[in-house]
N, C-alpha and C positions, 0 to 999 in steps of 0.2 A: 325294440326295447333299448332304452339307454342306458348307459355305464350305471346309475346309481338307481335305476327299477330293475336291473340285473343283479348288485348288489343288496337291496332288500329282499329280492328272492330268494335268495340264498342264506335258508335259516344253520344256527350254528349245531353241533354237533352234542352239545347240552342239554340241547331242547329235544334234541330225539331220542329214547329210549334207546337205550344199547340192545337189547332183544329185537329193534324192529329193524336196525343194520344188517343189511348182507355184509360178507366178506368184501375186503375192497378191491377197488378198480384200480388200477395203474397204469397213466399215459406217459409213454416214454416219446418225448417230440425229440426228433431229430431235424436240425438243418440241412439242407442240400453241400453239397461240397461248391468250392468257389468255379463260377464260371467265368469266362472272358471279361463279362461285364464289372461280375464281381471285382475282379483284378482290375477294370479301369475305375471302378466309382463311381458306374453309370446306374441310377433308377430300373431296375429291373422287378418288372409286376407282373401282373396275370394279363393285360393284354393283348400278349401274343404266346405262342406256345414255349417258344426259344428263349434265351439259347441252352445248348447243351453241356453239360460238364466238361470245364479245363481236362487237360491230362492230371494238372494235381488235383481236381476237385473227385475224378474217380476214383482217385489213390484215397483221397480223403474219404470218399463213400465207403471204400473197402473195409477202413479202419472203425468208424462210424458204425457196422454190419457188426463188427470182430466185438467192439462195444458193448451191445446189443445184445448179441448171444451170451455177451460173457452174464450180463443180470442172472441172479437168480443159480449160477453156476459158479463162478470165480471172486461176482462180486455183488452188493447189494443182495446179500444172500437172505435176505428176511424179504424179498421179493419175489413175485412168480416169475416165470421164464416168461418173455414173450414168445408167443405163438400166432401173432395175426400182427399183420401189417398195413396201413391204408396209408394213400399216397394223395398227396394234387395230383391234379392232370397235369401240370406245366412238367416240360421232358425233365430238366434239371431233377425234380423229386421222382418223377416217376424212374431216374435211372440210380436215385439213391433209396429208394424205396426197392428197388431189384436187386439191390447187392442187399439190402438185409434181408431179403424175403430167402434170396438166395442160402443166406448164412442159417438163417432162423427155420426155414426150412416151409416158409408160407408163401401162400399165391400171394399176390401183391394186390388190392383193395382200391379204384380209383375213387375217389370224395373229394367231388370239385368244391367243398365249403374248408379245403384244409390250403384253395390257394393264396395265393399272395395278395395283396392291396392291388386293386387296379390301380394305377400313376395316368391314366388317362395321356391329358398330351406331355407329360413329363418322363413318359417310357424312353428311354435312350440316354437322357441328361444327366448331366451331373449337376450335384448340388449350386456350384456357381454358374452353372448354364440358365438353371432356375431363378436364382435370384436377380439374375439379368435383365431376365424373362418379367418375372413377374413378382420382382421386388420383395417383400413381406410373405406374401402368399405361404414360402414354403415354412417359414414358422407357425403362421398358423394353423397350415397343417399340421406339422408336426405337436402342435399343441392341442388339437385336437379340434378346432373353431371352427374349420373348415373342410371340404373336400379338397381331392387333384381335380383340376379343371377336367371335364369330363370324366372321373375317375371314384374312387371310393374316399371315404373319410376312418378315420379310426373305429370310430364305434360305427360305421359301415363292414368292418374284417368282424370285429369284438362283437357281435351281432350275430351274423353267420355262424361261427364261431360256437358261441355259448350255445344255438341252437343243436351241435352239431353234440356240444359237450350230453347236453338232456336228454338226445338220441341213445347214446351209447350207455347213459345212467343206465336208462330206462331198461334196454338192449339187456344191457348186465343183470340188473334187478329179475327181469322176467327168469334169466336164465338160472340164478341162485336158488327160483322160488320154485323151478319146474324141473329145476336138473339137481344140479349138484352146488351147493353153496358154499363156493371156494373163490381165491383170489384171484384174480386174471391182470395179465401185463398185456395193451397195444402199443406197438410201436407206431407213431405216427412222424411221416417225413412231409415236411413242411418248410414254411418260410422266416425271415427272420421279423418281417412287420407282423404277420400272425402268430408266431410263439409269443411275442412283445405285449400282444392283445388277450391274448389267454391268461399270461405271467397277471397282467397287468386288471385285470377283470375277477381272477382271483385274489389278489391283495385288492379287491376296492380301492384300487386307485386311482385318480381320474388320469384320461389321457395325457392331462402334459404333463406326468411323470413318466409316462412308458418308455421316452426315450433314452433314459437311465439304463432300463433294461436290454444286455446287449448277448444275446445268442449267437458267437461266434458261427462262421460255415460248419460243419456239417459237427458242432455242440451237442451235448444233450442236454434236453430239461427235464426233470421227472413231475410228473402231478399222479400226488395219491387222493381218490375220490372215494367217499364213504357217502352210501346212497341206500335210502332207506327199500323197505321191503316192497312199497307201491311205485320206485323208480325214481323219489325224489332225490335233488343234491345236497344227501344234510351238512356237510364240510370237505374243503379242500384242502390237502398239506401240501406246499410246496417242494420236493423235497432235494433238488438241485435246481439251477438255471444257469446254463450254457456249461455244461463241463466238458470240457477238451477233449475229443476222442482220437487226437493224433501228436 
């Protein structure tokens, strides 16, 4: 599905009856804390499992957790608590997704469609290693025109992604309509090219502005989803992107 048949999918919130609205959804994406990588400005993606969180990127997960918990109790008080957590597999999220699971008091969830951009043969590099390399290449990736050489493209992540987003409407929807029709918070610990792709899919925007959108390490971004009673996406609010949890 491409960015603007994703966008047409997505009818507005007008057009739905407010009686056919469950209560809403709330995805709280968090970033991983900085790793090694992070701290040199090396391309780090889903093609290999590593690396693992700096010593500050744990501290940064800690606080990121303390964040999290705080929803719904201290702050964002018109918000539910979150109660469920789902992680990438790549270790960096999966060990910031254990310190909120920890805090928040939930098993931790792996969902390989929350990882990061594959960079293909660009996993290791820095941006000037790239352009060395392979000249223009990396703006048009960044623009959206292209794949990583071997690798994923924008709306390659934005793709995944939005499938991943319908799963959990839907997920919710069922649950409103067979249980109890209340608001639910997931925390989801993720990446900063996949938060960018989500941010960015939700405002209908096309890829080459997503890089505007900047999700600091271990940020929060909130998205509130109002999804009809059969599971559709009837609007998205955005309702933070990247705020500081350290």
């Amino acid at each position: 599905m491409t960015g603007q048949t994703a966008a047409a999918a997505t009818s507005s919130i007008t057009e739905a009856p407010t009686e056919n609205l469950v209560a809403p959804l709330v995805l709280v994406l968090v970033r991983h804390g900085v790793t090694p990588m992070t701290l040199e400005h090396r391309f780090s993606g889903s093609g290999v499992p590593g690396p693992s969180l700096a010593s500050a990127g744990r501290v940064q997960a800690a606080k990121a957790a303390d964040a999290v918990h705080q929803i719904g109790r201290r702050t964002w008080m018109d918000l539910p608590k979150v109660d469920r957590v789902l992680a990438s597999p790549m270790t960096r999220t999966q060990e910031t997704g254990g310190a909120i699971g920890r805090r928040v008091g939930a098993h931790v969830e792996v969902e390989p469609r929350l990882k990061e951009v594959d960079f293909g043969d660009w996993e290791g590099l820095t941006a000037p290693d790239i352009i060395e390399r392979d000249g223009g290449e990396l703006l048009r990736w960044r623009d959206g025109e292209a794949s990583a050489p071997g690798g994923e493209s924008l709306d390659d992540v934005a793709d995944r992604l939005e499938d991943l987003l319908g799963d959990l409407a839907r997920e919710h929807a069922r649950s409103c309509v067979e249980g109890a029709d209340k608001a639910r918070s997931i925390a989801l610990a993720s990446h900063a090219v996949a938060i960018k792709s989500i941010v960015g899919r939700s405002l209908e925007a096309p890829p080459a502005r997503w890089s505007r959108i900047w999700p600091s390490p271990a940020s929060m971004t909130i998205l509130q989803l109002r999804v009809t009673r059969d599971g559709e996406l009837a609007e998205r609010h955005i309702l933070c992107i990247g705020a500081p949890t350290h």
